[in-house]
C-alpha positions in Angstrom: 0.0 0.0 0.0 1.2 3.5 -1.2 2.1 6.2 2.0 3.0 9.8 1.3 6.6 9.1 2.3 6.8 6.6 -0.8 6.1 9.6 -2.8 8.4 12.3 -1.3 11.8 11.4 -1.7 14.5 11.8 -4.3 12.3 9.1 -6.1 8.8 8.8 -6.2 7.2 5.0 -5.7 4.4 5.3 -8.4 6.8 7.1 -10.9 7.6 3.6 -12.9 4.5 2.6 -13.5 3.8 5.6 -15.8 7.2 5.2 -17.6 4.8 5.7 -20.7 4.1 9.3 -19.9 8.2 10.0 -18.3 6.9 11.7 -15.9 10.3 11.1 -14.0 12.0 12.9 -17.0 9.7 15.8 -17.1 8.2 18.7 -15.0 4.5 18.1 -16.1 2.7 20.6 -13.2 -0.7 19.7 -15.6 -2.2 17.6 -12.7 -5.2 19.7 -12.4 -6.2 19.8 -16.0 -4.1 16.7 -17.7 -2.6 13.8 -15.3 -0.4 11.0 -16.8 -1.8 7.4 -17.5 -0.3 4.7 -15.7 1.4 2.1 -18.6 -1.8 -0.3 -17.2 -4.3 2.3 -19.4 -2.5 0.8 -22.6 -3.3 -2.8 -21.8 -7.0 -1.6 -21.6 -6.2 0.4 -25.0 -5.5 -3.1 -26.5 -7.7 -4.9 -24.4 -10.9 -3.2 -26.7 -9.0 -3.6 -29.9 -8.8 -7.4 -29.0 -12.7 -7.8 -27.6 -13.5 -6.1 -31.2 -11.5 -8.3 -33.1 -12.8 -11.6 -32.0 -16.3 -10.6 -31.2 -16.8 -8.4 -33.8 -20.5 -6.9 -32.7 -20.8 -9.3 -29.9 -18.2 -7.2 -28.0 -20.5 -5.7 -26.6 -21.2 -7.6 -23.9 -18.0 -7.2 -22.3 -18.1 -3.6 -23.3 -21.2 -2.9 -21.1 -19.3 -4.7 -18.1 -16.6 -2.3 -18.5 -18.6 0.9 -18.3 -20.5 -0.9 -15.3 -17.0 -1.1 -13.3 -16.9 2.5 -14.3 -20.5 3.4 -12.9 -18.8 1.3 -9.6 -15.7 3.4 -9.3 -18.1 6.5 -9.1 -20.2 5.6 -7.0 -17.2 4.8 -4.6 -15.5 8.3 -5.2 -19.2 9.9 -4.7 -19.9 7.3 -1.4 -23.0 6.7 -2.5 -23.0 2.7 -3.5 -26.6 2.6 -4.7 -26.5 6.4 -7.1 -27.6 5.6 -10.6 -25.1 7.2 -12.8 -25.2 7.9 -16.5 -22.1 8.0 -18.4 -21.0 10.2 -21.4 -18.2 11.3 -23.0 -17.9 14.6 -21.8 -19.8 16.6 -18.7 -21.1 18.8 -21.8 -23.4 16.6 -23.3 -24.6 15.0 -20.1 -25.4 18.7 -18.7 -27.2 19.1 -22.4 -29.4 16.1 -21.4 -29.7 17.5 -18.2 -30.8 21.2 -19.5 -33.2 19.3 -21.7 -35.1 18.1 -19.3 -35.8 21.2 -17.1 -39.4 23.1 -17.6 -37.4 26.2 -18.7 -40.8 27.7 -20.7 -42.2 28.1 -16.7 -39.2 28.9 -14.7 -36.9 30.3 -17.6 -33.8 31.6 -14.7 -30.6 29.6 -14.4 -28.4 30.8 -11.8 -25.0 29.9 -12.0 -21.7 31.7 -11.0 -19.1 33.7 -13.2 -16.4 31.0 -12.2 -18.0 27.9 -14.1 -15.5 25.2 -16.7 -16.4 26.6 -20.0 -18.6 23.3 -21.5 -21.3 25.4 -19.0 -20.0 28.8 -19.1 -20.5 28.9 -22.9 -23.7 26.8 -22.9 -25.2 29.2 -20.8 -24.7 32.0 -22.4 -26.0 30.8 -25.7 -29.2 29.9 -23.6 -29.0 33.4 -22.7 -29.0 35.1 -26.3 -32.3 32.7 -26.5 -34.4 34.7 -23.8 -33.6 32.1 -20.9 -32.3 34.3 -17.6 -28.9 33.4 -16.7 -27.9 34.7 -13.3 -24.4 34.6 -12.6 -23.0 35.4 -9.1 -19.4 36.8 -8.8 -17.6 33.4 -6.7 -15.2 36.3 -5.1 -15.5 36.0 -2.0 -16.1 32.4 -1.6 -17.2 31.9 1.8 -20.7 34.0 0.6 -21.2 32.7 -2.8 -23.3 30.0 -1.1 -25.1 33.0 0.6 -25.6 34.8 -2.2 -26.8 32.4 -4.8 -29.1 30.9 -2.4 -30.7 35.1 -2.8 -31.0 34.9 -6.6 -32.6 31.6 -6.3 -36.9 32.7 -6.5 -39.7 30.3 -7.7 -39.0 31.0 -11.6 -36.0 29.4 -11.3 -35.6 25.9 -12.9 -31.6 25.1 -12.4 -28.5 25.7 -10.1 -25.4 24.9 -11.7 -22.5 25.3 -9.4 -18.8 23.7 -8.8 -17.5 22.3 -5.6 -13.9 23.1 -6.0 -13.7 26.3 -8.9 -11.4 25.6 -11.6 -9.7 29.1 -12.1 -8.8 29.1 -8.7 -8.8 26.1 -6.8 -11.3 27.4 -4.0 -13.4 25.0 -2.5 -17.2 26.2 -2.4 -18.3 25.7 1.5 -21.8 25.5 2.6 -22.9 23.4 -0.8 -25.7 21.7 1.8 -27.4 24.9 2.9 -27.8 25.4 -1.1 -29.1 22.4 -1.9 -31.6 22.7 1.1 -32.5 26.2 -0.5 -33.1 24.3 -3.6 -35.0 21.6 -2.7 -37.4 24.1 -0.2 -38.4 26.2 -3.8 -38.4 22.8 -6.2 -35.3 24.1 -8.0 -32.7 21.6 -9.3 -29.3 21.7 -8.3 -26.4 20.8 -10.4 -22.9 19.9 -8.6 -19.5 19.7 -11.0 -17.0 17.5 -8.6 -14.7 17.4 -11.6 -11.7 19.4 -9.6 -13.1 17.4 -6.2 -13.0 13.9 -7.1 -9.7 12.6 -7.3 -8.1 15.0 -4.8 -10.8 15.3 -2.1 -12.6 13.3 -0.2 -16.6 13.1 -1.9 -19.6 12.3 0.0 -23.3 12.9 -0.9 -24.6 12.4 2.5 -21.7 14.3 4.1 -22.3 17.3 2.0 -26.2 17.2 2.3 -26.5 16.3 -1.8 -29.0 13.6 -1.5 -31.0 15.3 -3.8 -28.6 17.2 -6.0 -27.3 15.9 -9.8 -23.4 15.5 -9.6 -21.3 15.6 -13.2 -17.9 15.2 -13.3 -15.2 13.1 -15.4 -11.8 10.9 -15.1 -9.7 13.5 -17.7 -7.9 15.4 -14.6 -7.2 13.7 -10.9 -8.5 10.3 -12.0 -6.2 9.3 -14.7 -9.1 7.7 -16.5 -8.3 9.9 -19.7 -11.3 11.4 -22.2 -14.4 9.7 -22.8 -15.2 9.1 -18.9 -17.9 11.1 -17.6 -21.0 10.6 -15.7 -23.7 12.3 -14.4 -25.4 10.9 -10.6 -29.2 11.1 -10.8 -30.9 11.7 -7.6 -34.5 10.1 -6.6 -36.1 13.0 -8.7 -34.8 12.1 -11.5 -37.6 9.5 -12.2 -40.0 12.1 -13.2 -38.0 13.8 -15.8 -37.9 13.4 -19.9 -35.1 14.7 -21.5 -35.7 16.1 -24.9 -31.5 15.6 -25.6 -32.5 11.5 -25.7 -30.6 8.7 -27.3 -31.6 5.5 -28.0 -30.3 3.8 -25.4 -32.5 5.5 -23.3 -35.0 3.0 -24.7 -33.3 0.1 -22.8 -34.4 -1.4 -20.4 -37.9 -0.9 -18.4 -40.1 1.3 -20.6 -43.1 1.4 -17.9 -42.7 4.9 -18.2 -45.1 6.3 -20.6 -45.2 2.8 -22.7 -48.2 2.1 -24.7 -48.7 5.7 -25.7 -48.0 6.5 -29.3 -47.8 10.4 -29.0 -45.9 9.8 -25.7 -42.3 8.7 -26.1 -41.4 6.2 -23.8 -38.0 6.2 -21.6 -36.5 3.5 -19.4 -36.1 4.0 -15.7 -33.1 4.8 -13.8 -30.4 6.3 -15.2 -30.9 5.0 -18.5 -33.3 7.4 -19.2 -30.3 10.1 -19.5 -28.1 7.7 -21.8 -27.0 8.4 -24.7 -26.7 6.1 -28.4 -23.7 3.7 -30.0 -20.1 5.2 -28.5 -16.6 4.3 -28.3 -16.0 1.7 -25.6 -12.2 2.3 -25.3 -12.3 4.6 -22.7 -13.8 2.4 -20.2 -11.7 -0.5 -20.8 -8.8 1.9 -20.2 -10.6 3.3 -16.7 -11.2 0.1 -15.9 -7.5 -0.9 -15.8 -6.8 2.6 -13.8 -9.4 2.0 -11.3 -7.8 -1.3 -10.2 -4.5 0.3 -10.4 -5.5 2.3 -8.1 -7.1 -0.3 -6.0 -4.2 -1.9 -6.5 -2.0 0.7 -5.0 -3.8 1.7 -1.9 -4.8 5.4 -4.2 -7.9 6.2 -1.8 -9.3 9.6 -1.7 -7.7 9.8 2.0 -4.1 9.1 0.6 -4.6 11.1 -2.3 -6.1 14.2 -0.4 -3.1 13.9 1.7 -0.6 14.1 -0.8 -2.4 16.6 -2.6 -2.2 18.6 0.3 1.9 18.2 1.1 2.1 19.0 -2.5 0.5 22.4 -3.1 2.2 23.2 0.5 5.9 22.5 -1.1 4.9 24.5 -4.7 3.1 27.5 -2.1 6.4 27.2 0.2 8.8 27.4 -2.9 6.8 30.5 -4.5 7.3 32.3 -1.3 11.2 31.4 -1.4 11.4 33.6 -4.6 10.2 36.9 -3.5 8.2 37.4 -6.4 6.9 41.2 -6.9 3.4 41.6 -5.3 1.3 42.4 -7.1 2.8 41.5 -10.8 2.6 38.0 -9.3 0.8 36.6 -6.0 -0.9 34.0 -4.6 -4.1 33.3 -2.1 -2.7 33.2 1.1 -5.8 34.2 3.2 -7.5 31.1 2.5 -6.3 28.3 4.7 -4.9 25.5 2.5 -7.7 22.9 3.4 -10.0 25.8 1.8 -8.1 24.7 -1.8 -8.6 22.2 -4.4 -5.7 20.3 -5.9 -3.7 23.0 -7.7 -2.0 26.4 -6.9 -3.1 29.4 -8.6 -0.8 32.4 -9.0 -2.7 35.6 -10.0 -0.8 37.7 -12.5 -1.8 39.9 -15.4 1.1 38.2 -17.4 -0.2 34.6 -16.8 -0.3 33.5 -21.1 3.0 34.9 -21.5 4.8 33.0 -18.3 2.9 29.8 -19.6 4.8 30.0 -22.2 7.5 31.2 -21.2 7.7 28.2 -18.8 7.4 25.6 -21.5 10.1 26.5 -23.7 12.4 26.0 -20.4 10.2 22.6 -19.9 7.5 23.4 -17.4 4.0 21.8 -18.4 1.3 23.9 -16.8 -1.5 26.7 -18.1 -3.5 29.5 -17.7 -6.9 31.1 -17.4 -6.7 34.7 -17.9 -5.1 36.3 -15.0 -4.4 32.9 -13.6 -1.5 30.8 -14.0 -1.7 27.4 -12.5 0.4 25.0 -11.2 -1.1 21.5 -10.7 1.3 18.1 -9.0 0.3 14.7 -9.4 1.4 12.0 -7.1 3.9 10.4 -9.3 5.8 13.9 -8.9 8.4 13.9 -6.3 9.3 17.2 -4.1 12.4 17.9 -6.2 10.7 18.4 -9.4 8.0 20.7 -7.9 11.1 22.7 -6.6 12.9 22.5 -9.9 9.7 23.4 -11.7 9.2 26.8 -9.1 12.8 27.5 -9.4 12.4 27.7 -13.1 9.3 30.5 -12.7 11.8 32.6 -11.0 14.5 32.7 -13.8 11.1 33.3 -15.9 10.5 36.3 -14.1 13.6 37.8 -14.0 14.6 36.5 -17.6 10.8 38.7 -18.4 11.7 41.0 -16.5 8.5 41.0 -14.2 8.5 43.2 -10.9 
């Protein structure tokens, strides 16, 4: 079983099994956005080729057991063991599905925040130019956003769509329950992304009072699943609701609901009603191996949050070491660090240009706007998130930033 001091040393324990990625070799600070695949996603890679090849259309069998020990691994990283999850490619077409289904010609008011991923952010604001009202509350400051989006929640509003760890700046959203109660007291749906929790924070539906909230997140970023893994967690609700976004596959299954009515399109129950049609199966074969790697290597949320923690302390501690001009270059440090997600933001008006500044002398990271963000993975070891902050400072000197 994998402890934070196998991680921490001159060499990191989990580094050789993602000697496909070289993440020993490299400074790849992308753990927020892109982490490395461990060399057991390949074998799931090949493992789909093969089921194709000798099964032709009968793979499918095996296929749908795959994206079933996907639905499992969610439901462990959400702790809730009996949540009916639909799966998709990407949160944006399972939040379409979502949007779909919402009475939006009777309560035509979204609220949402100005610090959303952009598969919302943009989606939104199309909805917008089509007459539905989008309320978006400033996140800043964070420990009211709860507060203030519960305000601009009234009876014509059909939707909240809200992170729980914001992906510009790694704050964690507090108080997520006391929304979801003001949600559920005016019949308004809430909408949770946990795709900067899950992975690098502990998730619990009952903890956090979401028993009747939809949760959408993905395995691209802390879960090493790669593209293709997302899901959306229905809650008990769910059961009255007909998505106009439907796919066939949302004929599978139980068709009580509305069967026998020709003008009345039938849907199965549970969370098939929000699937989608024919997809590529790859990608669960390939979570599937990464879910029992990490298994396998003792990679619970626990473990992970505590690394994740250590982590962003060393990159915080080493960006103080510099004594980087304030305010050309700062960080958060009125939040506690608990109040974080997984990665450390740097706020600077000159994040793009030290982006790329940083990858021409071999830092992966990125930026959003005026943020610049540095994201470890556990198969990083101390050293290289010193190396990697070192190399910022002869960025900013070599730029000439004060």
């Amino acid at each position: 079983m994998t402890r934070l001091d196998d991680l921490t040393g001159p060499s990191n324990a989990l580094a050789p099994h993602y000697s496909r990625f070289r993440v020993a070799e490299r400074l790849l600070l992308t753990g927020h956005s892109h982490q490395a695949w461990p060399d057991v996603a390949a074998r799931g890679q090949l493992e789909a080729y093969d089921d194709a090849a000798a099964e032709v259309d009968d793979k499918w069998e095996r296929a749908l057991g795959k994206a079933d020990v996907l639905r499992a691994g969610f439901r462990r990283l959400l702790g809730d063991p009996e949540a009916e999850i639909a799966l998709g490619a990407s949160t944006h077409e399972l939040v379409v599905r979502l949007l779909s289904a919402l009475d939006l010609r009777n309560r035509p008011r979204l609220v949402t925040t100005d610090g959303e991923f952009h598969s919302a952010r943009r989606q939104l604001a199309r909805l917008a130019e089509e007459g539905v009202d989008v309320v978006r509350v400033p996140t800043a400051p964070v420990t009211t956003l709860v507060e203030r989006m519960s305000a601009a929640v009234d009876d014509r509003t059909a939707a909240v769509l809200v992170s729980s760890v914001l992906f510009e700046t790694s704050w964690r959203v507090p108080h997520l329950s006391e929304l979801a109660a003001r949600c559920e007291r005016v019949g308004v749906e809430l909408l949770v992304d946990a795709y900067h929790h899950l992975g690098v924070l502990p998730f619990s539906i009952a903890d956090l009072g979401l028993e009747r909230a939809w949760v959408v997140g993905g395995g691209y970023k802390y879960l090493q699943l790669g593209e293709g893994n997302c899901f959306l967690r229905l809650p008990p609700q769910a059961d009255r609701m007909r998505p106009v976004v439907t796919g066939w596959y949302a004929e599978f299954g139980d068709l009580s609901h509305g069967a026998g009515s020709p003008d009345r399109l039938p849907y199965a129950a549970g969370a098939a009603r929000f699937a989608g049609s024919t997809y590529d199966p790859t990608s669960h074969y390939r979570a599937a191996r990464v879910l029992d790697f990490f298994e396998e290597r003792g990679l619970t949320p626990e473990l992970l949050r505590e690394v994740s923690l250590h982590q962003r302390g060393v990159l915080a501690a080493a960006f103080d070491d510099l004594g980087a001009p304030d305010p050309a270059i700062t960080r958060d440090r009125e939040t506690p660090p608990d109040g974080f997600g997984g990665f450390l933001t740097l706020h600077t008006p000159h994040a793009g240009r030290l982006r790329a500044a940083l990858r021409r002398r071999g830092v992966l990271t990125d930026s959003r706007g005026r943020y610049l963000r540095l994201g470890p993975a556990p198969y990083l070891t101390d050293d290289q998130l010193k190396a990697a902050v070192g190399l910022l400072g002869e960025v900013l000197a070599e730029e000439r930033i004060r």
